[in-house]
C-alpha positions in Angstrom: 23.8 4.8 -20.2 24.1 5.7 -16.7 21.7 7.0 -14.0 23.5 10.4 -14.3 24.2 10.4 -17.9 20.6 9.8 -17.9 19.2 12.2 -15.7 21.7 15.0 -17.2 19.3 15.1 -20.5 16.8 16.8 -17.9 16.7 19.6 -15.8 18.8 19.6 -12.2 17.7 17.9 -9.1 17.3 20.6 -6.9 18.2 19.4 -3.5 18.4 21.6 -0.2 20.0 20.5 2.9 18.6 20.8 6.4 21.2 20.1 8.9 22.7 22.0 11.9 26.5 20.5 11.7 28.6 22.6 9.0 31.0 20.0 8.7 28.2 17.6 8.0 26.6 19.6 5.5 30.2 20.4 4.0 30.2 16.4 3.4 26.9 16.1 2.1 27.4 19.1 -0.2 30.0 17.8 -1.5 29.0 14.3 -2.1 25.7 15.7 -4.2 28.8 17.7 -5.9 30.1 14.9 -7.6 26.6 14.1 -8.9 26.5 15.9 -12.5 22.4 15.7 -12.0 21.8 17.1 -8.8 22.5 20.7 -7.5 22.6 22.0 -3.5 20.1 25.2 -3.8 19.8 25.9 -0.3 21.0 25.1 3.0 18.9 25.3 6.3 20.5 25.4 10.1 17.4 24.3 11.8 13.5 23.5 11.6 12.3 26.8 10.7 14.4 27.6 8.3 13.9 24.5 6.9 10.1 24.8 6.5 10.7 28.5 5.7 13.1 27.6 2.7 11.4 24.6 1.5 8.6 26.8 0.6 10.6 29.8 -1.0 12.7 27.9 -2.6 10.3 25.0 -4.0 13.7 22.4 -4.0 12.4 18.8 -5.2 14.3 17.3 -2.2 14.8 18.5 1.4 17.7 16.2 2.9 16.5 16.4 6.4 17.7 16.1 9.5 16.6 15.3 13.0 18.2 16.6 15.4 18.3 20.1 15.0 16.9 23.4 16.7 13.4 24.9 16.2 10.5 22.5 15.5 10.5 19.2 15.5 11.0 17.1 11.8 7.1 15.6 12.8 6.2 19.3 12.4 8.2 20.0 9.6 7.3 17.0 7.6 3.4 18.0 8.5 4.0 21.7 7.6 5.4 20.5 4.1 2.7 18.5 3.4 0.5 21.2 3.8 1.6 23.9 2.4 4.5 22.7 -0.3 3.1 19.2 -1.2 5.7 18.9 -4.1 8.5 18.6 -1.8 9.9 15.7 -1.2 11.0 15.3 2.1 13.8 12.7 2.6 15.2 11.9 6.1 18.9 11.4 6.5 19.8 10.5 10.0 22.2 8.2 12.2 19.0 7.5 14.4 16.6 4.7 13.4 14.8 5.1 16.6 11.0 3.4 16.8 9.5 6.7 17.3 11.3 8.2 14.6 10.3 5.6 12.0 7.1 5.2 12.8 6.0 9.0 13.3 7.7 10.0 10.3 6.6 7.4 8.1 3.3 7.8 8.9 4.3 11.7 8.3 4.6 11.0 4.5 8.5 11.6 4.4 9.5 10.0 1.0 12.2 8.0 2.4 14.6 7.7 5.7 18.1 7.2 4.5 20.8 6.3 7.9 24.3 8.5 7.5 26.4 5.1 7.4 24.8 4.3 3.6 27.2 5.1 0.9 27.4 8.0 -0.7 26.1 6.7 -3.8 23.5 5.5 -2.0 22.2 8.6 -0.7 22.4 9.8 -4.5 20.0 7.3 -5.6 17.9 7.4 -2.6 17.4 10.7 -3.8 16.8 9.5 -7.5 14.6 7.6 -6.6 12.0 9.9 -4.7 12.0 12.2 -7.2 11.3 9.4 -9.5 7.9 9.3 -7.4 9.0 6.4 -5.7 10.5 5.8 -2.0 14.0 4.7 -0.4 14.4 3.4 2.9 17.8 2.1 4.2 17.1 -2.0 5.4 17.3 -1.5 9.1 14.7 0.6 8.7 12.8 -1.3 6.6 12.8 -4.4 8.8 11.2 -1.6 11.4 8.6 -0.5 9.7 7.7 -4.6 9.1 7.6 -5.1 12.2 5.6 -2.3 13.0 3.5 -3.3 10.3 2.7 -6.4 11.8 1.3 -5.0 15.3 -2.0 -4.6 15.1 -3.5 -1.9 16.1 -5.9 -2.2 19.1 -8.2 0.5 18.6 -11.0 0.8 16.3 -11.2 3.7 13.8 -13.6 5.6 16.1 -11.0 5.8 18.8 -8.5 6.3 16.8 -9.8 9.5 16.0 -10.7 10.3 19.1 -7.1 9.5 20.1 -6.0 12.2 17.2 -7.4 14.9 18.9 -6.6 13.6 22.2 -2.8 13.8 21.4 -3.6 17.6 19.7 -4.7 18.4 23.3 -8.2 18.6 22.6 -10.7 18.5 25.5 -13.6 15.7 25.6 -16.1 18.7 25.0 -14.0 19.9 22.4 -13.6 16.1 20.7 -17.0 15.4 21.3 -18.6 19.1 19.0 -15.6 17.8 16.5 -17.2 14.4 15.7 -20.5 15.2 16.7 -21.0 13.0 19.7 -22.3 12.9 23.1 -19.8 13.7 25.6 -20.7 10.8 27.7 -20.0 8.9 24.0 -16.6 10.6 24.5 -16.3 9.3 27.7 -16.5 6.3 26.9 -14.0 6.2 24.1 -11.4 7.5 25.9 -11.6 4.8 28.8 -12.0 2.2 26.3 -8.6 3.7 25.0 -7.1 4.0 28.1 -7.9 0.3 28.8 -6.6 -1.2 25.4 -3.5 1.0 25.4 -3.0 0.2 29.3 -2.2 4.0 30.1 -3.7 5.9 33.1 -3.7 9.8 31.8 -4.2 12.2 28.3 -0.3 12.8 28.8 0.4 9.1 28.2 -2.1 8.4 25.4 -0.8 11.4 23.7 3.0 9.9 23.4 1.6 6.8 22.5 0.1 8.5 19.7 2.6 10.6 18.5 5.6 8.1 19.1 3.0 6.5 15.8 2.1 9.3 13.6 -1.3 9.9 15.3 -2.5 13.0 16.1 0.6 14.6 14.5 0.1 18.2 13.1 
């Protein structure tokens, strides 16, 4: 039996689309058309309307992505995890960009699928989240090894301290937050400021966020 013949002894995959190209979501639309177990619920224009639909609508998937208008997919993918856990968010991009990768893997997204896969491949890609499990395409797999295998050179500490730092938190602010002494503040963010060989907040802060820290 096959993965569709399979799946079409259950209920629908309810997919909605998040992309700001019609002819793009035309293709895609029409690609998940062929798939007897999937059906296009929704489709979204930009950001908003993507976090705005997700969480009417309930889809399991949200095919998301990047580039579009409104707020950014780090936002969106942290606004989904808040407030409409069930969805699975599932990135499908030409851009396997370092930032991307690491901020939205460290975002939760289910699975980061590159628009040059095959269609059948973005089928099971989304299969397989729903399935619980995750799909990334292999260049950006070998990214997230290699990102893997840099080690981190703060400690936990300043990592959080780095968290709020990137949220634009004052030391004052950081300090009442974790309930430490300012001048213990201090300290942490000179330390950081040392180890990540950056000179200002405004720096730090995109060192954070291009890796998932201090995303909201």
């Amino acid at each position: 039996m096959t993965d569709i013949e399979q799946a079409g002894c259950s209920e629908k995959i309810r997919v909605l689309l998040a992309d700001d190209h019609p002819l793009i979501r035309r293709g895609i639309r029409n690609t998940l058309a062929l798939a007897e177990d999937m059906d296009v619920v929704g489709e979204a224009v930009d950001g908003s309307q993507a976090k705005r639909m997700s969480c009417q609508m309930r889809p399991d998937v949200l095919l998301l992505d990047l580039n579009m208008p409104g707020p950014s997919p780090f936002e969106t993918a942290a606004y989904l995890r808040e407030n409409c856990p069930t969805v699975k968010i599932l990135v499908l991009t030409a851009y396997d960009d370092d930032a991307y990768v690491r901020g939205l893997a460290a975002g939760g997204v289910a699975g980061y699928v590159l628009k040059d896969e095959t269609e059948e491949t973005v089928a099971r890609a989304i299969r397989a989240v729903v399935a619980g499990g995750t799909w990334f395409s292999g260049p950006v797999v070998e990214k997230l090894g290699q990102m893997k295998a840099e080690e981190s050179p703060l400690t936990d500490r300043e990592r959080e301290v780095l968290a709020l730092m990137a949220r634009g938190w004052e030391n004052r602010e950081i300090a009442e937050e974790l309930c430490l002494e300012d001048q213990t503040v201090r300290n942490y963010v000179s330390s950081i400021y040392g180890k990540l060989e950056v000179s200002s907040r405004v720096e730090a802060a995109i060192w954070a966020r291009e890796r998932g820290i201090g995303v909201q």
